[in-house]
N, C-alpha and C positions, 0 to 999 in steps of 0.2 A: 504493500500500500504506500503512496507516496503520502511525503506529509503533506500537500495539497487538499487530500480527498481524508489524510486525518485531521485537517481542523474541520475541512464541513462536516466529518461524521461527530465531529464533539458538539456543531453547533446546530445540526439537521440528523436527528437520532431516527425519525423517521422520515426522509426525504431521500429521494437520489438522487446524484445529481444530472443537472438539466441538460438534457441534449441540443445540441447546437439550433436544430430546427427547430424546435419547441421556444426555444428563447427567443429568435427571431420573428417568429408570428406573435407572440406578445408585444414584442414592441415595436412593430410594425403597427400594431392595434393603440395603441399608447402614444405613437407618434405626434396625434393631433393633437394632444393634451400636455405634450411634456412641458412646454414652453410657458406653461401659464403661471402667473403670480403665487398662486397655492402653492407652484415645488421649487420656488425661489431657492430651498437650499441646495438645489445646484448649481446656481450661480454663487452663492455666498461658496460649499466645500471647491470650485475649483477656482476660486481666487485664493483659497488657502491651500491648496497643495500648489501651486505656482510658486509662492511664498517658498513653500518646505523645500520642494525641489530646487529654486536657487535657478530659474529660469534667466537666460542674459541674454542683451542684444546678438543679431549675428547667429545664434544656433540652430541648429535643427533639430527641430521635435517631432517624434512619433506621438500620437493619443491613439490609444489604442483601446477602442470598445467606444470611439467619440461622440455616438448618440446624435444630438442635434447642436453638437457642439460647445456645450458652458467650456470645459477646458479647452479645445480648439484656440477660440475667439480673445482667452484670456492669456492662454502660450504667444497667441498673433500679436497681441500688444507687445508685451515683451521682448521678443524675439525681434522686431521692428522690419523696416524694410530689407535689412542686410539679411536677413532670417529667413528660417523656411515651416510650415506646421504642414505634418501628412496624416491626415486623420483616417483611420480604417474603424469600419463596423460591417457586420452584418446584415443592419434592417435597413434598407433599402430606403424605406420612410422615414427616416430618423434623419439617411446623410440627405434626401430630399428636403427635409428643413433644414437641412445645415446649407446648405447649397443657397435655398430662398435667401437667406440671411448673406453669405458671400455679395448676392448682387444687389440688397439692399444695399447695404452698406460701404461695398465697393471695395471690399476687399481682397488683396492683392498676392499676400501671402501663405494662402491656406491651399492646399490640395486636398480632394476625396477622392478616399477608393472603397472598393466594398469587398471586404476581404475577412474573414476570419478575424480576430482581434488577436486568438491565441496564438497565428502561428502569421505574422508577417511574411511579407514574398519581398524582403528587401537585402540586399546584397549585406555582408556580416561588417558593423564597425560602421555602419553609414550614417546612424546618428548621435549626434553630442548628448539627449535625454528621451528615454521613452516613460508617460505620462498614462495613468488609466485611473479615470475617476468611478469609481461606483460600480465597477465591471465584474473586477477579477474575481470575488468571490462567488460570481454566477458561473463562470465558465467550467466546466467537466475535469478537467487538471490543472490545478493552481498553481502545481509547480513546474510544469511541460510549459505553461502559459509563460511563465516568470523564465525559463531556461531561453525559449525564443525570444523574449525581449532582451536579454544579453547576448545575444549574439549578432542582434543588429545595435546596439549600442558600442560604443568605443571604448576600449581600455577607459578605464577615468572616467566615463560617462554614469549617466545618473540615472538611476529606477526610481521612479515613484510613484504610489498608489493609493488610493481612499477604500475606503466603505464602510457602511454602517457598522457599529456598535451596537452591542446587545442593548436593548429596551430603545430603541428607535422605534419611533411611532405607533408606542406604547401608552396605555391602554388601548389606542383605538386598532392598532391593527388584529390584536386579540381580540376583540369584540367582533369585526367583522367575521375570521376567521369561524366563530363560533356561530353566527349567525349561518355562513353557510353549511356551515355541518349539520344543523336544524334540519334546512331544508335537504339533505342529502339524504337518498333512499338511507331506510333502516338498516339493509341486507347489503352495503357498500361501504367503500372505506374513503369517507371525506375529502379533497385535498387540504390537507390542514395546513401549509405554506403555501404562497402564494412564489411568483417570480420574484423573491425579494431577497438578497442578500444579506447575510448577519455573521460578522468576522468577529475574533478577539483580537487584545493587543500579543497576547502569547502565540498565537496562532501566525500573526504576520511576522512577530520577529523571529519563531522557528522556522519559518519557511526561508527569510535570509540567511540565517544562519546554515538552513542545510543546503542551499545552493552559493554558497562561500562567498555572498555579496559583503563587501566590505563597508564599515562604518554605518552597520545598519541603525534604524532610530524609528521608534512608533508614537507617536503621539494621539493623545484623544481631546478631542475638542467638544465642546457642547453648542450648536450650532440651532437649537430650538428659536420656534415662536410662535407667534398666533395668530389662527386663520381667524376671518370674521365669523365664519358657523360653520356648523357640521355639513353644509352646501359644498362650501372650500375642500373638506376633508374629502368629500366625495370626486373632486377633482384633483386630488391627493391617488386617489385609489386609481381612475380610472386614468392618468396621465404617468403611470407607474406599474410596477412587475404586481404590484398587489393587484392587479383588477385581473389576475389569470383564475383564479375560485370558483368569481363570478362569471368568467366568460364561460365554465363549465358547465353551468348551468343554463336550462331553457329560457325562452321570455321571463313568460309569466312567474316562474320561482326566481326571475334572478329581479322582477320589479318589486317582489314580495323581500326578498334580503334586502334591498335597497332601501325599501317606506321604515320597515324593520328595524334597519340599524341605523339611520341615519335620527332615526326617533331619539334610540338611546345612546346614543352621539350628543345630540343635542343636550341633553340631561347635564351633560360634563362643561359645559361650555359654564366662564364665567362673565363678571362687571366684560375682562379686557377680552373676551370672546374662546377659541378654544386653544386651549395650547398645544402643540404639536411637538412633543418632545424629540428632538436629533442629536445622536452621538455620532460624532463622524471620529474616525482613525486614519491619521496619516502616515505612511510609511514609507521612507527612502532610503535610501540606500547607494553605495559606488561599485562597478563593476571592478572587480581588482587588476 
């Protein structure tokens, strides 16, 4: 067993892990939502792994697993004109928003491909840092994932990665969770995780430690706050890997989990509305 698939089994005791397709049709479906103000903390976690990593003018950056880009656009500033960012993902719909966004905004230095995130198709050493916000812990081998980004990095180049911390969007995403195990036949076995990843800090800094990345370092940030209502939360769920449950189910049982939980959602909201608790973990590290 690699340590990879040992920290998910310490953190998904009844989950397997997700197969490439399967992750892809989620957020291919999640695409239209990701963008929206409710999951603001992907723009807040990858301006703080930009920070960790120690991003500079002039480089070139991998983002790997780039979604619809929060790290992309935030490596792009940094890195500046002299720089270059190659963002790879899977969903198709994801680099399609990231792409809108390029000609919004007129930007110059970002490249998309659609490619795998775990296994880049780039010549060994080509880039100065590879970047992956919020991915690695969904991918099927965390440490096969983590071996291919060193190998397109440079001696002396920089790995770094996010994701969620245990009790991240806590209590609510347990609440949903349970709502749809409700509605799930009696004589079936729930999905009680949704597409959402949930890493330790022991977890990230075993995994560097046993692929011999040097000056490894995990940090955990508290990165929470608050939606206006349980509405928001609900654009939480459906603009994210949690709304795989519900896509499981029919219509009519998945509007019935929906009226459901969003009722006793709303219960928890206070004066300043709901809070949305987030633990993000950042981890970097130097290729020896």
């Amino acid at each position: 067993m690699t340590i990879g698939n040992a920290c998910r089994e310490r953190e998904f005791a009844s989950s397997a892990p997700w197969p490439v397709q399967r992750i892809r049709a989620v957020f291919n479906r999640a695409a239209a939502g990701y963008d929206r103000e409710p999951l603001r903390v992907y723009g807040f976690s990858a301006d703080r792994l930009i920070r960790h990593a120690g991003i500079r003018p002039g480089q070139k950056v991998l983002d790997a697993g780039a979604g619809t880009g929060a790290v992309t656009f935030a490596a792009a500033q940094c890195v500046g004109p002299t720089g270059r960012v190659i963002a790879i993902d899977t969903a198709e719909q994801m680099l399609d928003r990231a792409q809108d966004r390029i000609g919004q905004f007129g930007i110059t230095n970002v490249d998309l491909h659609l490619m795998d995130a775990a296994q880049p198709e780039f010549r060994s050493g080509y880039f100065d840092a590879v970047l992956c916000g919020h991915a690695l812990d969904l991918m099927p081998d965390m440490e096969a994932a983590v071996r291919s980004w060193m190998r397109v990095v440079r001696p002396g180049g920089t790995i770094a990665f996010s994701g969620f911390g245990p009790g991240t969007f806590e209590p609510l995403a347990g609440l949903l969770r349970a709502a749809v195990a409700r509605t799930w036949p009696p004589d079936a076995v729930p999905p009680v995780q949704g597409c959402h990843g949930v890493a330790t800090i022991d977890c990230f800094r075993e995994l560097a430690g046993t692929l011999g990345l040097a000056g490894g370092q995990v940090a955990e940030e508290p990165l929470g706050y608050h939606l206006r209502d349980a509405g928001e939360w609900w654009d939480v769920v459906m603009g994210s890997g949690l709304r795989e449950p519900v896509d499981r189910l029919d219509a009519v049982p998945a509007d019935a989990v929906r009226s459901a939980h969003l009722a006793e959602v709303a219960r928890l909201a206070g004066a300043d509305g709901l809070w949305l608790d987030v633990r993000v973990l950042f981890a970097t590290a130097t290729r020896s």
